[in-house]
PQR file with spaces between the fields and no chain letter, atoms N, CA, C, O and H, PARSE charges and radii, in Angstrom:
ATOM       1  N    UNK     1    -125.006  -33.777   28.419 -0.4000 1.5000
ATOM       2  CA   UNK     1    -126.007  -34.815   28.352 -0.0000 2.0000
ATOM       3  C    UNK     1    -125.504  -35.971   27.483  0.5500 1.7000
ATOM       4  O    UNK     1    -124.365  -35.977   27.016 -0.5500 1.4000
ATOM       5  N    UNK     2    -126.227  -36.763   27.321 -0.4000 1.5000
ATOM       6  CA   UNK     2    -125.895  -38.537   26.920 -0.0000 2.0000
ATOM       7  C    UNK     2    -125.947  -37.977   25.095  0.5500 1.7000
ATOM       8  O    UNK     2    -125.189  -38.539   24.305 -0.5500 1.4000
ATOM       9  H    UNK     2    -127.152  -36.757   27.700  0.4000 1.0000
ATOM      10  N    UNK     3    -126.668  -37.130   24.720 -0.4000 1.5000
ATOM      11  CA   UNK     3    -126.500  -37.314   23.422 -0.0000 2.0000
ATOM      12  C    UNK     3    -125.641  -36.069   23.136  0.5500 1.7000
ATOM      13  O    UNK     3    -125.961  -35.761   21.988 -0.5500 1.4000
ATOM      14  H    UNK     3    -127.285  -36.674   25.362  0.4000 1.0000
ATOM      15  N    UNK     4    -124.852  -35.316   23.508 -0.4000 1.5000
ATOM      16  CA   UNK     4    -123.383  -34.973   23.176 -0.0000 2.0000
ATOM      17  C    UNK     4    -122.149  -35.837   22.902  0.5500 1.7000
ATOM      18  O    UNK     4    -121.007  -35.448   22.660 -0.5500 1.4000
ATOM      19  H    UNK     4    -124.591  -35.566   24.440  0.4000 1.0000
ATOM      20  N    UNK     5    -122.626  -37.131   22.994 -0.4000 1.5000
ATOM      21  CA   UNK     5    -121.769  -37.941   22.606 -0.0000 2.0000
ATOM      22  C    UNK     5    -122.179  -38.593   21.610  0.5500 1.7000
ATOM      23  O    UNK     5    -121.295  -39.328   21.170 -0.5500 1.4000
ATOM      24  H    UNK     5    -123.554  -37.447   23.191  0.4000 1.0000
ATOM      25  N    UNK     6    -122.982  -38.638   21.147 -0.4000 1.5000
ATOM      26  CA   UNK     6    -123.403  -38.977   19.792 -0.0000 2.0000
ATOM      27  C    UNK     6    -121.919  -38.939   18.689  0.5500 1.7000
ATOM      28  O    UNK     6    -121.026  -39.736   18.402 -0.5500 1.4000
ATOM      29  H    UNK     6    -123.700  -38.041   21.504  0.4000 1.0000
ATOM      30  N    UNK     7    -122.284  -37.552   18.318 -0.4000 1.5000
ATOM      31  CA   UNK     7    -121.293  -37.304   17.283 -0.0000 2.0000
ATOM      32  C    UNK     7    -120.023  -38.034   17.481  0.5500 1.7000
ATOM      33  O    UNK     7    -119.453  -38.554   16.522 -0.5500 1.4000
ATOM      34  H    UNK     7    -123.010  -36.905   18.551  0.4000 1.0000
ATOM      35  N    UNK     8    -119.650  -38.082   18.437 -0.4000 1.5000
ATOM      36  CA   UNK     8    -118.095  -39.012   18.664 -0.0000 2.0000
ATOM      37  C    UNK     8    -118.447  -40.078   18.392  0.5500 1.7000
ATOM      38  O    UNK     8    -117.962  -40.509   17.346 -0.5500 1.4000
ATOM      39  H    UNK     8    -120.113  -37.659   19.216  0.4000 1.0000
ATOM      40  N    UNK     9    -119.344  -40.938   19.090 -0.4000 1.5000
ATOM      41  CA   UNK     9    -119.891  -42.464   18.550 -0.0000 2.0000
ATOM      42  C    UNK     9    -120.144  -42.914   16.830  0.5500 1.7000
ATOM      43  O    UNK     9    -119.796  -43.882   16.154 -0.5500 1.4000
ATOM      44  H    UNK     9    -119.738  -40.587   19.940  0.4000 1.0000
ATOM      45  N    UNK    10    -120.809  -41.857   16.599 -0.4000 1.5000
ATOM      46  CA   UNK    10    -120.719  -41.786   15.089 -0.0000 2.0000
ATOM      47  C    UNK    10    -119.489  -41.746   14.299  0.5500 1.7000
ATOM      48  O    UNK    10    -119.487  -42.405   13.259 -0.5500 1.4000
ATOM      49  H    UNK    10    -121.092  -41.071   17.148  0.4000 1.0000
ATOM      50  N    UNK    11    -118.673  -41.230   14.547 -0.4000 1.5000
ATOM      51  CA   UNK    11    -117.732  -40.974   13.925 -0.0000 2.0000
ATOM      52  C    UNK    11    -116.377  -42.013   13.990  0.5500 1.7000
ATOM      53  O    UNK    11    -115.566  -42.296   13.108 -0.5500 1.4000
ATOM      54  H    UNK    11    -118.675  -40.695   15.392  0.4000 1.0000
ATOM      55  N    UNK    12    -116.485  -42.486   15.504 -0.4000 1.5000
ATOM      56  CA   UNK    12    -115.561  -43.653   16.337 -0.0000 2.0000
ATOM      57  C    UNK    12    -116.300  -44.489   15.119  0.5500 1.7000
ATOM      58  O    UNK    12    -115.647  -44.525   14.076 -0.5500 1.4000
ATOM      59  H    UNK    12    -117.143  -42.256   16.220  0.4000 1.0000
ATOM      60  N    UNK    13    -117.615  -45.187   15.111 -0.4000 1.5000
ATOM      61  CA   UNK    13    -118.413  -46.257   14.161 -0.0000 2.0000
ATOM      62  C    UNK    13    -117.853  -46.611   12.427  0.5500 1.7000
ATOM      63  O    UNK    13    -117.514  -47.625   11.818 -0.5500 1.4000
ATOM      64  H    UNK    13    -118.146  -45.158   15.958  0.4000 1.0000
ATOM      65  N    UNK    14    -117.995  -45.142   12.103 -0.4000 1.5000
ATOM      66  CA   UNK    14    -117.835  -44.835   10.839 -0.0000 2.0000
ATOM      67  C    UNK    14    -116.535  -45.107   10.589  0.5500 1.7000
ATOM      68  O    UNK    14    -116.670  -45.924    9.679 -0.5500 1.4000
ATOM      69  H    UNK    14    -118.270  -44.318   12.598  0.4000 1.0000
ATOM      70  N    UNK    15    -115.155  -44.976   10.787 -0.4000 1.5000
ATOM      71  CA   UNK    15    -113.831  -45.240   11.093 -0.0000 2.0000
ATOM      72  C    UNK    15    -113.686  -46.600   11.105  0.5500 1.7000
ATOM      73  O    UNK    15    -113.007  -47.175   10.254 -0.5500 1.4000
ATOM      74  H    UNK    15    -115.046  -44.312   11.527  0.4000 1.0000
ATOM      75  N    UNK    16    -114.295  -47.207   12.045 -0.4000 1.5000
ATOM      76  CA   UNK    16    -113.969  -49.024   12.436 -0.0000 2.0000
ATOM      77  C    UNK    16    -114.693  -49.622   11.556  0.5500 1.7000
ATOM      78  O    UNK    16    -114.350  -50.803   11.483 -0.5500 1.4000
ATOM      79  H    UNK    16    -114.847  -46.739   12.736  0.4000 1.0000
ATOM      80  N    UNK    17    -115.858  -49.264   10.580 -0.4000 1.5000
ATOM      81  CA   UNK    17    -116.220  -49.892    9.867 -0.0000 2.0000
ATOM      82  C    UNK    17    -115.897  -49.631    8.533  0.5500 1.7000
ATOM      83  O    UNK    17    -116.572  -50.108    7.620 -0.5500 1.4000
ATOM      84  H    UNK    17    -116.136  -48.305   10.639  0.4000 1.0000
ATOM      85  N    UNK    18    -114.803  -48.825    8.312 -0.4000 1.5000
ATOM      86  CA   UNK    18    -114.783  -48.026    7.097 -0.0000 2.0000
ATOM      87  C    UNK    18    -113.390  -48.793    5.995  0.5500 1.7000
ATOM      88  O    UNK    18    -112.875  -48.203    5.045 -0.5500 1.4000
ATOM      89  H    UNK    18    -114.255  -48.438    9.054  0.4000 1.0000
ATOM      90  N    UNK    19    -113.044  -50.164    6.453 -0.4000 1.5000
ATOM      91  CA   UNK    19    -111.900  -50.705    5.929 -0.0000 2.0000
ATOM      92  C    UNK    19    -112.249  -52.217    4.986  0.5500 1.7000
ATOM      93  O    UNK    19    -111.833  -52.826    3.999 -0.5500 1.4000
ATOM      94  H    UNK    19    -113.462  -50.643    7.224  0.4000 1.0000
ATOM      95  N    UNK    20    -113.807  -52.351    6.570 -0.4000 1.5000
ATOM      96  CA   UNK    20    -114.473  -53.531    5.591 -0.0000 2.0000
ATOM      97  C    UNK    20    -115.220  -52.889    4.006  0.5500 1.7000
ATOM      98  O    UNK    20    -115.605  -53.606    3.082 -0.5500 1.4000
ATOM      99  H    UNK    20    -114.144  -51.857    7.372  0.4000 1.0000
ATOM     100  N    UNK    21    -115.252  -51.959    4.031 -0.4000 1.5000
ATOM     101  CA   UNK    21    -116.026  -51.183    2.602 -0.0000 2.0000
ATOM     102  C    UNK    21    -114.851  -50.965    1.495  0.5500 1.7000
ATOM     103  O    UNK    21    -114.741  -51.117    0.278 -0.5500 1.4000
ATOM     104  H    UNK    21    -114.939  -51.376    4.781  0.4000 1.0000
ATOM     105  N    UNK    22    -113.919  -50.464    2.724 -0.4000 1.5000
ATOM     106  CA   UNK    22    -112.787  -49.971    1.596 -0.0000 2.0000
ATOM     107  C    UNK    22    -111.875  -51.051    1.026  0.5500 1.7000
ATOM     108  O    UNK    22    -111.175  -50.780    0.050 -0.5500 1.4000
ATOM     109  H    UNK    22    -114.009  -50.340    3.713  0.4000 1.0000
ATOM     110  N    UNK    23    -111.843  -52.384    1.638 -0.4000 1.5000
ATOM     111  CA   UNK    23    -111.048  -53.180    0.933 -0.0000 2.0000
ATOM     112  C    UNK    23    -111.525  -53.827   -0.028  0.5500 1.7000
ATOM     113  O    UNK    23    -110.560  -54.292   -0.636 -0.5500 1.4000
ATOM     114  H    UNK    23    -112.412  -52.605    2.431  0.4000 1.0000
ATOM     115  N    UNK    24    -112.466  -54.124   -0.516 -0.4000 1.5000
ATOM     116  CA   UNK    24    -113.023  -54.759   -1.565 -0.0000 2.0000
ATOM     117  C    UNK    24    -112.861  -53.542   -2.649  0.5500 1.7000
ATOM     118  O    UNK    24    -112.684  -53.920   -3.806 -0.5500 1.4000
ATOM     119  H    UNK    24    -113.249  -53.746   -0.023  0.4000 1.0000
ATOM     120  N    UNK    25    -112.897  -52.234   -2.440 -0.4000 1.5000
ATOM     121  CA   UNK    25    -112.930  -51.466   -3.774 -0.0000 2.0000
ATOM     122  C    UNK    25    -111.230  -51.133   -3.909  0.5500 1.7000
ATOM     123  O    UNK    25    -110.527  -51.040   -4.915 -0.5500 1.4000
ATOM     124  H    UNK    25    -113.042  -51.927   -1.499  0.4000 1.0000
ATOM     125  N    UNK    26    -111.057  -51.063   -3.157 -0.4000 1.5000
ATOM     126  CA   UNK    26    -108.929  -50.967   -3.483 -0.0000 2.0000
ATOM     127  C    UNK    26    -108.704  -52.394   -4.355  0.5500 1.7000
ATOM     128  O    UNK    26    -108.189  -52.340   -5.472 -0.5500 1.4000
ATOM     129  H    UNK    26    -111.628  -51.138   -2.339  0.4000 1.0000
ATOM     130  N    UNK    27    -109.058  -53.458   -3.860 -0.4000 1.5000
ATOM     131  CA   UNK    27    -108.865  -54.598   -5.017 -0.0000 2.0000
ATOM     132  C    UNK    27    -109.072  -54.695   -5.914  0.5500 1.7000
ATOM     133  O    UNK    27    -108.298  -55.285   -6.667 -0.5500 1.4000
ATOM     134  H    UNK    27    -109.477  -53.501   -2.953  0.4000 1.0000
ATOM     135  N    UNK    28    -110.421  -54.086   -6.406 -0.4000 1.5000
ATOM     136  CA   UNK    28    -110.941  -53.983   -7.597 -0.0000 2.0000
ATOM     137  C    UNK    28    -109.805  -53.052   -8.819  0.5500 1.7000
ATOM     138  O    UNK    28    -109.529  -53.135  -10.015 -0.5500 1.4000
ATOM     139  H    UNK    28    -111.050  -53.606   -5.794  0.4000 1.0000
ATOM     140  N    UNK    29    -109.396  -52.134   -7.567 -0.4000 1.5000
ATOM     141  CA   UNK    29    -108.560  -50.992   -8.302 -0.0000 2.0000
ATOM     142  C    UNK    29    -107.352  -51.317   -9.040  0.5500 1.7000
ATOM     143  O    UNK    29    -106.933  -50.993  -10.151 -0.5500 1.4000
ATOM     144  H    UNK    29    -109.621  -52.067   -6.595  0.4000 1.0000
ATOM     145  N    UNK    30    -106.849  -52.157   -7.962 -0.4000 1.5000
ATOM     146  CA   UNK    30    -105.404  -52.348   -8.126 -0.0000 2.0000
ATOM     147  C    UNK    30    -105.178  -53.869   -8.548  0.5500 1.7000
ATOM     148  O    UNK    30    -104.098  -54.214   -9.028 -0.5500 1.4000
ATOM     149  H    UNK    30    -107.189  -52.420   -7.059  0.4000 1.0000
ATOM     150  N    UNK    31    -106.348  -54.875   -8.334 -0.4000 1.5000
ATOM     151  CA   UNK    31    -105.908  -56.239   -8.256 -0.0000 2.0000
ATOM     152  C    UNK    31    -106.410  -56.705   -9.947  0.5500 1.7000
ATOM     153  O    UNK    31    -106.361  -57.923  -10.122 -0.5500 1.4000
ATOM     154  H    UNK    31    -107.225  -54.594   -7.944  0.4000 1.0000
ATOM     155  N    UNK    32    -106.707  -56.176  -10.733 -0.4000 1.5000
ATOM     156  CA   UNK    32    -107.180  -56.327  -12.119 -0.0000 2.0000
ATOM     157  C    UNK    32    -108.368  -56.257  -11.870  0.5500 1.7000
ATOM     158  O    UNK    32    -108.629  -57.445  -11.681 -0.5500 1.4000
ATOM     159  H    UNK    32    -106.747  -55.187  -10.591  0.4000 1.0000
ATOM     160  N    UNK    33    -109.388  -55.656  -11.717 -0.4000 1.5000
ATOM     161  CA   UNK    33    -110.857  -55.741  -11.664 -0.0000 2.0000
ATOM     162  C    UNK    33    -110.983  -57.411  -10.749  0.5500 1.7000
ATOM     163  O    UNK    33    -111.765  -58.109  -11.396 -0.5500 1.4000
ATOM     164  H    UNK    33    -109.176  -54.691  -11.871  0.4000 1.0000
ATOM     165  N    UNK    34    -110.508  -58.100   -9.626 -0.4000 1.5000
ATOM     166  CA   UNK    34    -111.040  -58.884   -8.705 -0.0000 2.0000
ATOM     167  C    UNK    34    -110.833  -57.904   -7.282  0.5500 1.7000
ATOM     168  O    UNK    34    -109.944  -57.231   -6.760 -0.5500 1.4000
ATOM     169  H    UNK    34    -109.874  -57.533   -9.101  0.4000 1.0000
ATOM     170  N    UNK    35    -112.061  -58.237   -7.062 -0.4000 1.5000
ATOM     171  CA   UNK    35    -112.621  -57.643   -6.118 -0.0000 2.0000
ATOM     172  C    UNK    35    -112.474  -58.659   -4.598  0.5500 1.7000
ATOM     173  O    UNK    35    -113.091  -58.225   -3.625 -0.5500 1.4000
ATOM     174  H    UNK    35    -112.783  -58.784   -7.486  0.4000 1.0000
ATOM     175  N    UNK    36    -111.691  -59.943   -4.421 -0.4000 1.5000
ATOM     176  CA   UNK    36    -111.448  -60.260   -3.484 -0.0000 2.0000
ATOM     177  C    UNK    36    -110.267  -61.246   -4.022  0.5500 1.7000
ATOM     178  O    UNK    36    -110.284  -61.990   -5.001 -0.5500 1.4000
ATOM     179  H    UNK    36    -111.190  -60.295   -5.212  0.4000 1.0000
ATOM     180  N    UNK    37    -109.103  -60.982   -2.944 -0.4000 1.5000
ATOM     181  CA   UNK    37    -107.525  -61.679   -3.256 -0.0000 2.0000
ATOM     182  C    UNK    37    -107.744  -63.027   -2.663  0.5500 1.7000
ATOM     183  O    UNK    37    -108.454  -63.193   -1.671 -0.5500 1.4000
ATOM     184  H    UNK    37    -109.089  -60.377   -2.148  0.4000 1.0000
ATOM     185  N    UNK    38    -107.036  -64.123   -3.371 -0.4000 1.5000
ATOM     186  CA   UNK    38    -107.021  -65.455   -2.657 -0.0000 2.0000
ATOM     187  C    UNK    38    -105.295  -65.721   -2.476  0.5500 1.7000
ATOM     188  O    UNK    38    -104.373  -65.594   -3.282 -0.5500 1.4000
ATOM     189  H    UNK    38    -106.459  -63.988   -4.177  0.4000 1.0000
ATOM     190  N    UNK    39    -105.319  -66.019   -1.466 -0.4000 1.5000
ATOM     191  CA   UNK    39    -103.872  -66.249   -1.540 -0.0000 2.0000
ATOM     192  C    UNK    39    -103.791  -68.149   -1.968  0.5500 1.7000
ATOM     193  O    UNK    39    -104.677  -69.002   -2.031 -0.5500 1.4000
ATOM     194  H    UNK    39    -106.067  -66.123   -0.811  0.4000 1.0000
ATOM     195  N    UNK    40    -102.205  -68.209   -2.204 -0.4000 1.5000
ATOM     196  CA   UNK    40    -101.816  -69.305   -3.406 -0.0000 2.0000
ATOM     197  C    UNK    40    -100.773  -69.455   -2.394  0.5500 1.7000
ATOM     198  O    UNK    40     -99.677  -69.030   -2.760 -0.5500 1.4000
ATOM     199  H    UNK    40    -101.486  -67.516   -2.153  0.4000 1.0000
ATOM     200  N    UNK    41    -100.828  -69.964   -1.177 -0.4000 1.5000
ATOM     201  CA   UNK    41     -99.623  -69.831   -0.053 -0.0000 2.0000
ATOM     202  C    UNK    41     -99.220  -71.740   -0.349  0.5500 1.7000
ATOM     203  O    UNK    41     -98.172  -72.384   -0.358 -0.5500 1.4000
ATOM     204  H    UNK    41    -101.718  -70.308   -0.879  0.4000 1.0000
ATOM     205  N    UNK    42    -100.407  -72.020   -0.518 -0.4000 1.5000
ATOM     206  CA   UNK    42    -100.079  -73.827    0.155 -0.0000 2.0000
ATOM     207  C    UNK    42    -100.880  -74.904   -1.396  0.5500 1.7000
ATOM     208  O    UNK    42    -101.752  -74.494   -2.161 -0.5500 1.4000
ATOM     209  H    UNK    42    -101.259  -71.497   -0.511  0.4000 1.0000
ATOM     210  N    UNK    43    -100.400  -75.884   -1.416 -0.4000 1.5000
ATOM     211  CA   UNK    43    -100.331  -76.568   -2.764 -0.0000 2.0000
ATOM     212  C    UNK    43    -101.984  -76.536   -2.608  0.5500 1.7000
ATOM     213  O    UNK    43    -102.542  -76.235   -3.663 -0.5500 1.4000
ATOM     214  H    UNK    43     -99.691  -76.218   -0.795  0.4000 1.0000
ATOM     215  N    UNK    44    -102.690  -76.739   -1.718 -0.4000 1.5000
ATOM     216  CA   UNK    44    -104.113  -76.932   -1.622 -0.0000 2.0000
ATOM     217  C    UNK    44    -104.754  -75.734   -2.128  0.5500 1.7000
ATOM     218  O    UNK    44    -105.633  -75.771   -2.988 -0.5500 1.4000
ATOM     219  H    UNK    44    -102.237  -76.984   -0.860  0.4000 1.0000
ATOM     220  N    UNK    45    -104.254  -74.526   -1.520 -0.4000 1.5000
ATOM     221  CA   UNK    45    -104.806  -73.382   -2.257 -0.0000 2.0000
ATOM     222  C    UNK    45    -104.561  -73.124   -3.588  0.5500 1.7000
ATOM     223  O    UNK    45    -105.181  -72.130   -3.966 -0.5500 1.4000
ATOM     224  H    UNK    45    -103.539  -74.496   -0.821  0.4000 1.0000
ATOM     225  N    UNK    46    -103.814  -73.705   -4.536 -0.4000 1.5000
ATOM     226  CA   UNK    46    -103.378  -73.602   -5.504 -0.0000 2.0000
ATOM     227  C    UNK    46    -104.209  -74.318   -6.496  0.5500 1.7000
ATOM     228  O    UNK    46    -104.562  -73.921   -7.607 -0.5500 1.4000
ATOM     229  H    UNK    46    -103.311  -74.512   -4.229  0.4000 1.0000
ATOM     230  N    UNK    47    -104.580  -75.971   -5.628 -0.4000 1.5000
ATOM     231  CA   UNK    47    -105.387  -76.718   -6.785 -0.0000 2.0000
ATOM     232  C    UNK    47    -107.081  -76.332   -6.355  0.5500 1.7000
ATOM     233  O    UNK    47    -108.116  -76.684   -6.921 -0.5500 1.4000
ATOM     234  H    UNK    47    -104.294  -76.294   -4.726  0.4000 1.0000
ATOM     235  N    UNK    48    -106.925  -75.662   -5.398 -0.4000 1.5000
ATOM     236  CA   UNK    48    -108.828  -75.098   -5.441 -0.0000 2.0000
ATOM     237  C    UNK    48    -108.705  -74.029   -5.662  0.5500 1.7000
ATOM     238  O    UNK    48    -109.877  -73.673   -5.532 -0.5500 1.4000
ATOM     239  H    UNK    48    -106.084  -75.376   -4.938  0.4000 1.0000
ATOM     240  N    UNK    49    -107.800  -72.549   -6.091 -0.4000 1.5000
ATOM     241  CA   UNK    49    -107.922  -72.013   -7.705 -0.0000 2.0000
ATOM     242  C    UNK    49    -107.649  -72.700   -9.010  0.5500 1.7000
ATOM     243  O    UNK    49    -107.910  -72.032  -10.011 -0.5500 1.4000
ATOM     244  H    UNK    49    -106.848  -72.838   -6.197  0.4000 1.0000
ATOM     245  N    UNK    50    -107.335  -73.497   -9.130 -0.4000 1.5000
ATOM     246  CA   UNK    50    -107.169  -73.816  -10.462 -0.0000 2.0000
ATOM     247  C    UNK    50    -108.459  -74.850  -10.772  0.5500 1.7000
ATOM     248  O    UNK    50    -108.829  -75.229  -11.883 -0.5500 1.4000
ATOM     249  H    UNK    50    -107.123  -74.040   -8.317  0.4000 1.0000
ATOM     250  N    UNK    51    -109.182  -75.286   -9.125 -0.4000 1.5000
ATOM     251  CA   UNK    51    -110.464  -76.421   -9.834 -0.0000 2.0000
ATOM     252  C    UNK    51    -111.383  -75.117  -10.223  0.5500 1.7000
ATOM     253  O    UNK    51    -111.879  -75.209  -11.346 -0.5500 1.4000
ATOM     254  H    UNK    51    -108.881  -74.978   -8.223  0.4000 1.0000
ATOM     255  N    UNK    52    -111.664  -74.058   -9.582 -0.4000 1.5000
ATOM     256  CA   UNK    52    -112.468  -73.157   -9.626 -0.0000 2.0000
ATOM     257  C    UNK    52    -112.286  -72.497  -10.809  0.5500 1.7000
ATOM     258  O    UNK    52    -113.369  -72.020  -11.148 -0.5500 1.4000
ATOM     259  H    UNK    52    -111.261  -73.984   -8.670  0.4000 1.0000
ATOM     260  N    UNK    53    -111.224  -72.189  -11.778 -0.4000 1.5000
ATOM     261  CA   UNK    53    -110.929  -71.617  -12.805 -0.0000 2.0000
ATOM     262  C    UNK    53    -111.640  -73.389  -14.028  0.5500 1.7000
ATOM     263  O    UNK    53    -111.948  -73.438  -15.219 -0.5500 1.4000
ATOM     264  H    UNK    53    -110.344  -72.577  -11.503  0.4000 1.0000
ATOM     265  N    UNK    54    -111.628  -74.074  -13.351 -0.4000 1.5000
ATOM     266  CA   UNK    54    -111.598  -74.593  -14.440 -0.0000 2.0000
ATOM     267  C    UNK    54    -113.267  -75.450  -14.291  0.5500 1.7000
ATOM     268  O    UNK    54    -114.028  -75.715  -15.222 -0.5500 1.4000
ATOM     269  H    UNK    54    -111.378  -74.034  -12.384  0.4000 1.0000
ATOM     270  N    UNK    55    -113.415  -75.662  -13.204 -0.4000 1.5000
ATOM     271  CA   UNK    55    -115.217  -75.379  -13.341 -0.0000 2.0000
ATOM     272  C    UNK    55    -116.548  -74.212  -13.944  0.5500 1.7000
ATOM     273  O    UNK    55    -117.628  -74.357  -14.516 -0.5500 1.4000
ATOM     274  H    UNK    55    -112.797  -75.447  -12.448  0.4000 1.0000
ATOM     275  N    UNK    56    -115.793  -73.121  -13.468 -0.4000 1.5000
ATOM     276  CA   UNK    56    -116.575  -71.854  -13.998 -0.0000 2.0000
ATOM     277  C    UNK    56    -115.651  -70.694  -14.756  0.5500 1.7000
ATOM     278  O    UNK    56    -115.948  -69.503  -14.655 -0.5500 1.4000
ATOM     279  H    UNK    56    -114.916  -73.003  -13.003  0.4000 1.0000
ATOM     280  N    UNK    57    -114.978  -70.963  -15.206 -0.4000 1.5000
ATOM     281  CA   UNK    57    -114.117  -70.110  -16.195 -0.0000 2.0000
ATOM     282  C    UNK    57    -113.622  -68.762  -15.293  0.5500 1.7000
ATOM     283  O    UNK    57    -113.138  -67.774  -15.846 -0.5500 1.4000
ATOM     284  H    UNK    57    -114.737  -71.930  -15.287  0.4000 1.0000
ATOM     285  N    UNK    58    -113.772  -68.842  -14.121 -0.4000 1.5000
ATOM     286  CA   UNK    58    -113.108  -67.581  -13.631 -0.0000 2.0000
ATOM     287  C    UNK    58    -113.281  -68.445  -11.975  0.5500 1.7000
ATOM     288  O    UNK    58    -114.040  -69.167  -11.328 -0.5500 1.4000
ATOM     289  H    UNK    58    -114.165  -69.644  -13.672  0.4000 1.0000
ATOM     290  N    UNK    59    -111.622  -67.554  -11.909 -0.4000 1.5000
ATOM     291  CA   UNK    59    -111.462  -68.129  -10.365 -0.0000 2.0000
ATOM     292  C    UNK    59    -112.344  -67.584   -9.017  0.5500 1.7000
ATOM     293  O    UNK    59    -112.941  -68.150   -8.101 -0.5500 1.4000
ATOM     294  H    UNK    59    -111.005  -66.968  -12.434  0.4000 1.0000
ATOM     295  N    UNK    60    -112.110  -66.263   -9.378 -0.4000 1.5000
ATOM     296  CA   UNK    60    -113.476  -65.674   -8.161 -0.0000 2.0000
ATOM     297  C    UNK    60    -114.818  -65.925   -8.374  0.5500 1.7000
ATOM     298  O    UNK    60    -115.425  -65.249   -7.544 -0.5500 1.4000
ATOM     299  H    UNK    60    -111.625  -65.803  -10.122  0.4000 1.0000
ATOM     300  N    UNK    61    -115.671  -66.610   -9.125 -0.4000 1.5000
ATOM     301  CA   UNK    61    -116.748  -66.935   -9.143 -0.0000 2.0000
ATOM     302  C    UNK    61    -117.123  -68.104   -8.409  0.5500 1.7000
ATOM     303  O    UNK    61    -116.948  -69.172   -8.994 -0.5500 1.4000
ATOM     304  H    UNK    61    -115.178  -67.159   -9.799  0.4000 1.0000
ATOM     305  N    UNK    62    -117.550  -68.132   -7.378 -0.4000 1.5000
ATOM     306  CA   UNK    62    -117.447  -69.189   -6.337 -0.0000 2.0000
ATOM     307  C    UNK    62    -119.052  -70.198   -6.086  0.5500 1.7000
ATOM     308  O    UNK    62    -119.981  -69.917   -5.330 -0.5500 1.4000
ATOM     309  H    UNK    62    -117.692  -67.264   -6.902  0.4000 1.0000
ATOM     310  N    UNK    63    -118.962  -71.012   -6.715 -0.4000 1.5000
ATOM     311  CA   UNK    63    -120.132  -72.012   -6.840 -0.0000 2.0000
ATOM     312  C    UNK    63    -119.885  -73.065   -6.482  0.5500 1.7000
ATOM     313  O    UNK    63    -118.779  -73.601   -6.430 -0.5500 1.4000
ATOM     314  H    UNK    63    -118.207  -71.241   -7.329  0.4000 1.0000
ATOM     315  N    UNK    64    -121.666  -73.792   -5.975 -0.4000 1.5000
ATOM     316  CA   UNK    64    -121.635  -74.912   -5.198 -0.0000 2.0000
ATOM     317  C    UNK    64    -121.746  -76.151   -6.219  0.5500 1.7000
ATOM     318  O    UNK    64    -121.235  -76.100   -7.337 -0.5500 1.4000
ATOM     319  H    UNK    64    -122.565  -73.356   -6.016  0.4000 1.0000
ATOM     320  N    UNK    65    -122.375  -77.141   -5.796 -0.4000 1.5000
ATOM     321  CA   UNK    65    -122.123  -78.386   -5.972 -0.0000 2.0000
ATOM     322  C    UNK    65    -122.597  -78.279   -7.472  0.5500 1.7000
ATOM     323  O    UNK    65    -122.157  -78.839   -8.476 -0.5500 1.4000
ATOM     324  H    UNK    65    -122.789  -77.182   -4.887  0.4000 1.0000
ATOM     325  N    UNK    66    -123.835  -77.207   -7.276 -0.4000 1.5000
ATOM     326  CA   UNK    66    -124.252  -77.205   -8.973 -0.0000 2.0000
ATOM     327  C    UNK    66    -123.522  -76.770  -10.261  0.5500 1.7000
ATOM     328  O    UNK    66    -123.996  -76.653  -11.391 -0.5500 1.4000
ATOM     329  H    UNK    66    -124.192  -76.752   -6.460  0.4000 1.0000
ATOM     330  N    UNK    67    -122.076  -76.527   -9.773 -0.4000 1.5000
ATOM     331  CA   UNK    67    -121.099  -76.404  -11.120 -0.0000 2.0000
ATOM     332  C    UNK    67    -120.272  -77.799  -11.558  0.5500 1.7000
ATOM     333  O    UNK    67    -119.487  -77.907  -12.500 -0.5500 1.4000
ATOM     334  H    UNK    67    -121.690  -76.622   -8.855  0.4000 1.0000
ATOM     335  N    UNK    68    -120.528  -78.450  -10.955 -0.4000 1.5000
ATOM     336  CA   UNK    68    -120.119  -79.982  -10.948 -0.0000 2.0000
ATOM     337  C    UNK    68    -121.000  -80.524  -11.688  0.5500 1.7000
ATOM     338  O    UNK    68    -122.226  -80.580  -11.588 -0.5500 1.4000
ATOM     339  H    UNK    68    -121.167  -78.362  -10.190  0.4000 1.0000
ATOM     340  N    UNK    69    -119.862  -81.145  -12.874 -0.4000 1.5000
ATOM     341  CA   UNK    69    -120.966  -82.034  -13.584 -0.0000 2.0000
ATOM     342  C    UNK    69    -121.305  -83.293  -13.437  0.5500 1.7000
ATOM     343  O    UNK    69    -120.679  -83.786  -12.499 -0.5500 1.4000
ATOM     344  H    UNK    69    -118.867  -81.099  -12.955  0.4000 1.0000
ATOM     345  N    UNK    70    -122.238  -84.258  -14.105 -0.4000 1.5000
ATOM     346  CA   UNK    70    -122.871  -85.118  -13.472 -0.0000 2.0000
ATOM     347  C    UNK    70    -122.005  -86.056  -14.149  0.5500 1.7000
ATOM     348  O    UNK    70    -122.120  -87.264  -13.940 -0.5500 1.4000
ATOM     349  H    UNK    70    -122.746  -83.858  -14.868  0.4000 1.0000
């Protein structure tokens, strides 16, 4: 019947979704307590970590217009 396949569906689900969960806590582990990597590939990525480090004192803290001062 249709729900003998359940358990496989479940399990197929659990698998394909199980990397978006797991990569944010492997970073945390291994990347110094940041919990999401930015890459620093191109001069642009470089000066929007360093505006972001230097608007809110930490680069992964990601805020809008309201960290800009007037």
């Amino acid at each position: 019947m249709w729900y003998e396949a359940l358990p496989s569906l479940f399990l197929t689900g659990f698998f394909v979704c199980l990397p978006y969960g797991l990569v944010p806590v492997v970073h945390k582990i291994f990347q110094n307590g940041n919990a999401y990597s930015r890459l620093q590939n191109t001069n642009h990525d470089r000066y929007l970590f360093r505006r972001d480090t230097r608007l809110t004192g930490d680069p992964y803290v990601l805020k809008g217009l309201e960290s800009i001062p007037d």
